[in-house]
N, C-alpha and C positions, 0 to 999 in steps of 0.2 A: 372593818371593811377590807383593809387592808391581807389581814389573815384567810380572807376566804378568795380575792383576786387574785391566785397565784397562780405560776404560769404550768404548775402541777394542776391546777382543777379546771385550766382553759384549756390544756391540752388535751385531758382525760373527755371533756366536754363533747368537745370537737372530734373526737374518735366513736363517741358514741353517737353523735348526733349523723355521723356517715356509717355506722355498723349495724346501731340498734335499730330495723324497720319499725317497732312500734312505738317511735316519737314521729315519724311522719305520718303514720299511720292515724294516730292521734290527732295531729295537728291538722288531717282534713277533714276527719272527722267533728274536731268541734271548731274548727276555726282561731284555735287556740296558737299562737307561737310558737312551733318546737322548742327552740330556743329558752323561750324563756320558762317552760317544762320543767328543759334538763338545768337551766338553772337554780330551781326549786328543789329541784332531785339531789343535787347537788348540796345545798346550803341545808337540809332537811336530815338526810342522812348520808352525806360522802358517796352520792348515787347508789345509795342501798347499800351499803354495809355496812352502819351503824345506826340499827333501826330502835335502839332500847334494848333495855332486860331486864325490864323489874314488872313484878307482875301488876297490870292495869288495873285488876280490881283491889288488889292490897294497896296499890299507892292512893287510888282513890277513895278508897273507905278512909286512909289514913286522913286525906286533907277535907272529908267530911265532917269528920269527927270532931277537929278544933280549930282557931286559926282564923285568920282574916279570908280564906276562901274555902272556907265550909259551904255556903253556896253553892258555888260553882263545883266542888267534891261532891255534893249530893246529885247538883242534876247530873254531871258526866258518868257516875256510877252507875246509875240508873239507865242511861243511854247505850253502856258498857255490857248490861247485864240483859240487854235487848237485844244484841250483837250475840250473847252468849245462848240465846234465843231464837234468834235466825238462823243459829247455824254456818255463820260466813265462816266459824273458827272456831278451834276446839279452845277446852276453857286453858289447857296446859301451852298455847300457843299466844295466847291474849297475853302479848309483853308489848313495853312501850317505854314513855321517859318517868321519871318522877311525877310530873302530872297529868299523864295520861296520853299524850299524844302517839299517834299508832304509827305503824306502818314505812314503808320508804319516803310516806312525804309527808307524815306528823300531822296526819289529821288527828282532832280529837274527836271524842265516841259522838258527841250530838253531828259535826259536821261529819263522821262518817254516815250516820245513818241516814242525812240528808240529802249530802252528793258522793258516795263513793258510788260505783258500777261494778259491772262482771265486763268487760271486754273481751274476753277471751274465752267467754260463755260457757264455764265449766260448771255454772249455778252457785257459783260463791264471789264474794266482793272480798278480795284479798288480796289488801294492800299490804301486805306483810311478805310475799313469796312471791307473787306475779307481779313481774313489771308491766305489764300491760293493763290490769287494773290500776295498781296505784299510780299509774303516769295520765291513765284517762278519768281516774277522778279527778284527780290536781286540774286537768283540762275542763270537765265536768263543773268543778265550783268556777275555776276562771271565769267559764262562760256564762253561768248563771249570774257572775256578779258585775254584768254587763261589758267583758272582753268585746272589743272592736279589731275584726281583722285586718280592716282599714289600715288601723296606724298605730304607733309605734309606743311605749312608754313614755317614750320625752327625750331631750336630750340636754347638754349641757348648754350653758348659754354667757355671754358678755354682755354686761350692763352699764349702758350711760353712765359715765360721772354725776351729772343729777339726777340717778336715780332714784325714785324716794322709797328709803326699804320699807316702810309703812306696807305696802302693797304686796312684801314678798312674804305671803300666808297661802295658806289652803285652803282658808274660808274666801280667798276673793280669786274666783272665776273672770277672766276674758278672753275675747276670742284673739287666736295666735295674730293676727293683722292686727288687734288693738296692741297688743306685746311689743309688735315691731313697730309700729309707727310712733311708741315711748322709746324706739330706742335698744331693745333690748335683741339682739343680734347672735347667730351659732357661735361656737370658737373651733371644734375640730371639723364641722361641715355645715353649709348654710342649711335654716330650714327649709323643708318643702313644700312648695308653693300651694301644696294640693290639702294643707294643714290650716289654711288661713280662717276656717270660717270654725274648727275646734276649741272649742272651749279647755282655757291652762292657765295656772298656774305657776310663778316663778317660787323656788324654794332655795333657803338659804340653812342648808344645815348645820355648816358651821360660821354664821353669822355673817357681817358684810364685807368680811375678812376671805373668807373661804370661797370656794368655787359656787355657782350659782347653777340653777339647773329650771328648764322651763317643762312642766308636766304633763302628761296629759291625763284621759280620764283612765286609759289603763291603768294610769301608776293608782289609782285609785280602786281599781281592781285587784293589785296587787297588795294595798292596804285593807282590801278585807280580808285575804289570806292572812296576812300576818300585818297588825296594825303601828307598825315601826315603819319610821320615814328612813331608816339606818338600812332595816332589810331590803325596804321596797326599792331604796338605790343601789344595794347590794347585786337585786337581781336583774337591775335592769342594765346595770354596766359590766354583768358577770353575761348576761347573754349578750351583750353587743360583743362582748369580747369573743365568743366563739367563732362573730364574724368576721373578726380584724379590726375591732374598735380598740385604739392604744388607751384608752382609761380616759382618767379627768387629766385637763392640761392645767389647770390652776392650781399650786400647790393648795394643800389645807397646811391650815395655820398650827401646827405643835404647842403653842406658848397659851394657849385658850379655851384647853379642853370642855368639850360640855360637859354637865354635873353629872354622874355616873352613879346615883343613888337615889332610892324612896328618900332617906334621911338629908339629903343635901337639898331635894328637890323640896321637902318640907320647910327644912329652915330658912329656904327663900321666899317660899312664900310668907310664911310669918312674919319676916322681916319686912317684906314687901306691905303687908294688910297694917302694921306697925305704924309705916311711914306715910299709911292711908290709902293707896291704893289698895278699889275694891277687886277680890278677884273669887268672890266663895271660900269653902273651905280648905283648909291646908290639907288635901288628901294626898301629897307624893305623887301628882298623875300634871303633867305640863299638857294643861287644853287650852282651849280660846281664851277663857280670862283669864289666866296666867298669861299667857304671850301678849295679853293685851293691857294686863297691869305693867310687866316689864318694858313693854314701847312706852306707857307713858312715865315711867320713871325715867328712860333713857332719852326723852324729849325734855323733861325738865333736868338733866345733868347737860344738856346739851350736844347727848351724842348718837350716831346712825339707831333710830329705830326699829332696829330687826326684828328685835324679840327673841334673841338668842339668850339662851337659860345656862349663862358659863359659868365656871369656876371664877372668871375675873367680875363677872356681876356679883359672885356671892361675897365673894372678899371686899367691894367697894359698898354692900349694904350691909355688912358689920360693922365695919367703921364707924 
């Protein structure tokens, strides 16, 4: 998070977001955040200059072919080669990442075919050259995956000393007025009043140690772009910051990093189904019953149930 908050890509930000017309443009158009656009723009490809350069159907035949995501290689090919079909782009143009993802803001081939646009109505959806299409698709999916112009992603937040972190999940919705009256309070600006009756979420990403954050359903919107709770905080404190949000005031804890691997994140759970908790299978992927096998180990050691999946959980269930 850190490497993309820098005051090289808030400032670059903020120059385009007063330069570039076709982010406001955009943003009345779908009701979309500018902001939070060009933060996508931004983290996706360095606002358009590093879009890929491997050829999209070679990489995707490649992970067709063998490998734990041959699935998803066969359908994005296919999606790819329907693109090559439409005509949006010639076939010597069709570059992207290693798995496929296109464009200034890395759609891949099924979500382009679903929400990309022409905004600038030259009869092609090209999000590779035109920033006004690919900054109005990005807007385009926002919206379709239920963007509220209303309000805001979320913001950071201060939690009661009896807090119970049990409660700080994504599977458990309340409305901001049930939040406050457990206690749980802004830290760089109070919320606002006009949020009471929206339904959020408190998230603790780096456990009950680290900064706490109250959500809303944008940020949920922002998890169907990219289903990382790492990104979707990335972008929502990378556009505050365009407006003068100084960042998180809570340090994060250094000494606790979370597990940083499919192979770490399997051997805890192994370890975990070992010592009996049920949680499914060890597939490398931290969902519900992972987080919900790790509270209850963390309630019988005796300690905050967050559900934080760290290197210091993994080393205490080797033991």
């Amino acid at each position: 998070m850190s490497e993309r908050l820098t005051p090289k890509n808030i400032q670059q930000g903020q120059e385009l977001l007063q330069k570039e017309p076709v982010l406001n443009e955009v943003e009345r158009h779908y009701g979309v955040d500018a902001k939070i656009i060009a933060a996508i723009w931004c983290i996706e490809s360095g606002y358009g200059k590093d879009i890929g350069s491997r050829d999209v159907i070679r990489s995707l035949a490649t992970l067709a072919y063998k490998g734990r995501r041959m699935d998803y290689g066969a359908t994005q090919l296919m999606a790819a080669l329907h693109i090559l079909q439409n005509k949006d782009i010639a076939r010597a143009q069709l570059i992207g990442s290693w798995a496929g993802a296109m464009g200034q803001t890395q759609f891949i081939p099924t979500t382009y075919l679903d929400y990309a646009v022409d905004f600038n109505h030259d009869n092609r959806r090209d999000v590779w050259s035109s920033r006004a299409d690919a900054l109005a698709s990005t807007a385009s999916y926002l919206k379709r995956s239920a963007w509220n112009s209303r309000i805001s992603w979320g913001q950071e937040v201060q939690l009661p000393e009896n807090f119970d972190y049990a409660q700080a999940d994504m599977s458990i919705k309340k409305p901001v007025a049930e939040w406050q009256r457990l206690g749980v309070m802004g830290t760089t600006h109070a919320i606002p009043g006009e949020l009471a009756q929206e339904q959020a979420s408190v998230l603790l990403p780096a456990g009950y140690r680290g900064p706490a954050f109250m959500v809303l359903s944008n940020f949920r919107s922002i998890l169907r772009y990219n289903n990382s709770t790492a990104y979707a905080l990335t972008i929502g404190l990378l556009a505050d910051s365009y407006a003068g949000g100084t960042g998180v005031s809570h340090p994060w804890p250094t000494d606790n990093p979370p597990l940083g691997s499919i192979a770490q994140v399997t051997d805890l759970q192994k370890l975990l189904t070992a010592k009996g908790y049920s949680l499914g299978a060890a597939d490398g992927v931290i969902g519900a019953m992972t987080r919900a096998a790790i509270r209850a180990y963390q309630k019988d050691q005796h300690l905050p149930p967050d559900g934080y999946a760290s290197t210091v959980l993994l080393e205490s269930l080797r033991r």
